[in-house]
N, C-alpha and C positions, 0 to 999 in steps of 0.2 A: 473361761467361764466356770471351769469346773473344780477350781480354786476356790472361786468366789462363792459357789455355793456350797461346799465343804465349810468356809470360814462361818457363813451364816448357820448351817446345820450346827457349827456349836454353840453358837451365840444361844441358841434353843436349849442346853444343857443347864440343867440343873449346875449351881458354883458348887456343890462340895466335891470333896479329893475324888470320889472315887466314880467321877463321871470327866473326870481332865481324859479327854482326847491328845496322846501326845502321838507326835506324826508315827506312824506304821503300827499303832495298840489298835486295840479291836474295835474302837468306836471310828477314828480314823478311816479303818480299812471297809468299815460299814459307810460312811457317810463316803466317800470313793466310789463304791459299788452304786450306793443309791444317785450318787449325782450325774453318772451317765444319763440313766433315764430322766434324771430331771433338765437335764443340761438339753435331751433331746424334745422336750416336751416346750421349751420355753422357744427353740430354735420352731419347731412347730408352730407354735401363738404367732410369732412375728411372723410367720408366712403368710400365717391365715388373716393378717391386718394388712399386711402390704399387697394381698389378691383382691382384699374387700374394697378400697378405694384407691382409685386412678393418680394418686397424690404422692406417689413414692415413687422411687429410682427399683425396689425392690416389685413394681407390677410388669410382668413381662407380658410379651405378644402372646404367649397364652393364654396368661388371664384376658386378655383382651379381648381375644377370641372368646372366648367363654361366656365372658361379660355380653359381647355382640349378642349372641345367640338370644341371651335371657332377654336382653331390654328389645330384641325384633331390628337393630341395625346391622345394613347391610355390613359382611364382613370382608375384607380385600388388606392379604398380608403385604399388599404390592404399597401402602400408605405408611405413613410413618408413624412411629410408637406415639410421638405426642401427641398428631393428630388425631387419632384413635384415641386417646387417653380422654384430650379434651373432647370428643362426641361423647364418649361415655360417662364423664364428668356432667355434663351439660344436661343427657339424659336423666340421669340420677336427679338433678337438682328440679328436672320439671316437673308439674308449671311453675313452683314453688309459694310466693303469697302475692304475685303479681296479678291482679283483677283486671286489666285491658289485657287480656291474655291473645287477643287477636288485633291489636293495632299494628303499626308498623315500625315504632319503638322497639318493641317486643320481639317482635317476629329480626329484627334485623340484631336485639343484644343476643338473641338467641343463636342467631347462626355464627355471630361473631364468637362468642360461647365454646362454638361446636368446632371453631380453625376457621373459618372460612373468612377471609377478608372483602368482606360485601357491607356493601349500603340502601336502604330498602326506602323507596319512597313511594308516596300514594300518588295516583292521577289526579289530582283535586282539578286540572284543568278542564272537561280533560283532553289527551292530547295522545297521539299514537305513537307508537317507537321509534316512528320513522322521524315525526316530530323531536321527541324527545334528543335523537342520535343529528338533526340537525344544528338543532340547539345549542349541542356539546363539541359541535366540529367534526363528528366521529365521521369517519370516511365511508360516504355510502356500499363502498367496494367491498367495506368489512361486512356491511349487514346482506347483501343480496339483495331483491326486489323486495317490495313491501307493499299492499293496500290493504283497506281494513278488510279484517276477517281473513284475512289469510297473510300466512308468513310463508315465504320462500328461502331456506340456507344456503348460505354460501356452501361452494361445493368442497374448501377445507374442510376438512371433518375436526372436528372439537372447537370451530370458531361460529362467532355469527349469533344472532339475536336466534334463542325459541320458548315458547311457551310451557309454562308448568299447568297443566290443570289437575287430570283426574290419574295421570299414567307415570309411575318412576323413567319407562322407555319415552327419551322424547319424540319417537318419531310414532307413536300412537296419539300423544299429545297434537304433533303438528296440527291436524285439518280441522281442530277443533276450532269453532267461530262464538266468539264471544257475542254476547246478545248487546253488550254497551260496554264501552271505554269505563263508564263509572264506577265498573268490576273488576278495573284491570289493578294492576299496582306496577313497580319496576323495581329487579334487584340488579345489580351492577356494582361499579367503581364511584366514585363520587368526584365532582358533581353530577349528576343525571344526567346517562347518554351516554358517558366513560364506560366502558368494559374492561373487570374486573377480571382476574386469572385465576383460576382453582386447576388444582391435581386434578387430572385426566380420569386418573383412577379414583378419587371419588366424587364423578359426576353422579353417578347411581345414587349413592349416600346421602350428595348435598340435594339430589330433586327428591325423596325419600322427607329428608327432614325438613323442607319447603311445604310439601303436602301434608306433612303431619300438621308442622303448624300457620298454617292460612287457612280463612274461614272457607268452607267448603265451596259458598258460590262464587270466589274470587277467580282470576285468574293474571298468572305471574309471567311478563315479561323480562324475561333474564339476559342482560349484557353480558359475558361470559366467556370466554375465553378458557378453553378445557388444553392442559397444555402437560 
């Protein structure tokens, strides 16, 4: 690079005789000295564009980290750089000029957005999860008991049907009792009833950016699979 910008520092010279730069004369040896620093200054620019957006090979887990901090997502070096990339990606870009900003269109391009390979649909029946996981053939064994107003987990730990409401921990969420099925919604695998599989390590993350974006009196029955 420091060639390159030597060559250009003459292009800047005056064409008579007595500004010819010939390799090791004093204009040379000046444009040399000065292209360190500028050769470190450009090396600098390109840092500071590859930390700013999640879009480059040059954004490292640092930035990542850093970037978490600022936008309020939970941080875990135990995830993968992409997936990290793309939550923070995603975050940046929200709400953007999208006006059903709480449908379930939205709420499901969003987390697809953010890594997560889920599918979001509304109760329009409506119908409970036990319903829903009947439906779909899902093996009652996977979900544990079930009647309305209350969820029981399978005693696997990261498997089995639980609720998003008000709490990132789901096990403050559990005993919460929805007033009507016609608040609820379901995120999973597709078609409805399928349980979908997310990184273990960002359960925290993925219930996190559920309650960011679902209307505050809803509440989310998640097919799930933490693995």
């Amino acid at each position: 690079m420091i060639d390159t910008i030597i060559q250009i520092s003459k292009q800047l010279l005056p064409t008579g005789r007595a500004f010819f730069a010939k390799l090791g004369g004093v204009f040379h040896r000046l444009f040399a000295g000065l292209a360190k620093s500028e050769e470190q200054a450009a090396v600098d620019t390109d840092s500071i564009l590859d930390s700013i957006l999640p879009d480059n090979d040059g954004f490292s887990a640092q930035d990542a980290t850093e970037w978490e901090i600022r936008l309020g997502i939970i941080s875990n070096s135990s995830v993968s750089l992409a997936d990290r990339k793309a939550a923070i990606l995603r975050k940046y870009n929200h709400p953007s000029d999208i006006r059903a900003r709480q449908s379930a269109g939205f709420l499901e391009q969003q987390l697809r957005l953010a890594g997560y390979d889920v599918y979001v649909f509304e109760n329009t029946i409506p119908e409970t999860p036990q319903d829903a996981a009947s439906i779909a053939g899902t093996l009652t064994a996977q979900m544990g008991a079930f009647e309305f107003g209350q969820l029981e987990f399978n005693e696997t730990e990261g498997s089995g049907i639980e609720q998003i409401v008000n709490r990132i921990d789901a096990a403050q969420d559990a005993s919460f009792v929805a007033g009507t099925l016609k608040q609820t919604f379901f995120i999973g695998g597709t078609p409805k009833g399928i349980f979908a599989t997310i990184d273990i390590n960002r359960k925290e993350e993925f219930r996190q950016t559920v309650l960011r974006l679902k209307p505050a009196q809803s509440v989310a029955y998640t097919f799930i699979n933490y693995e």
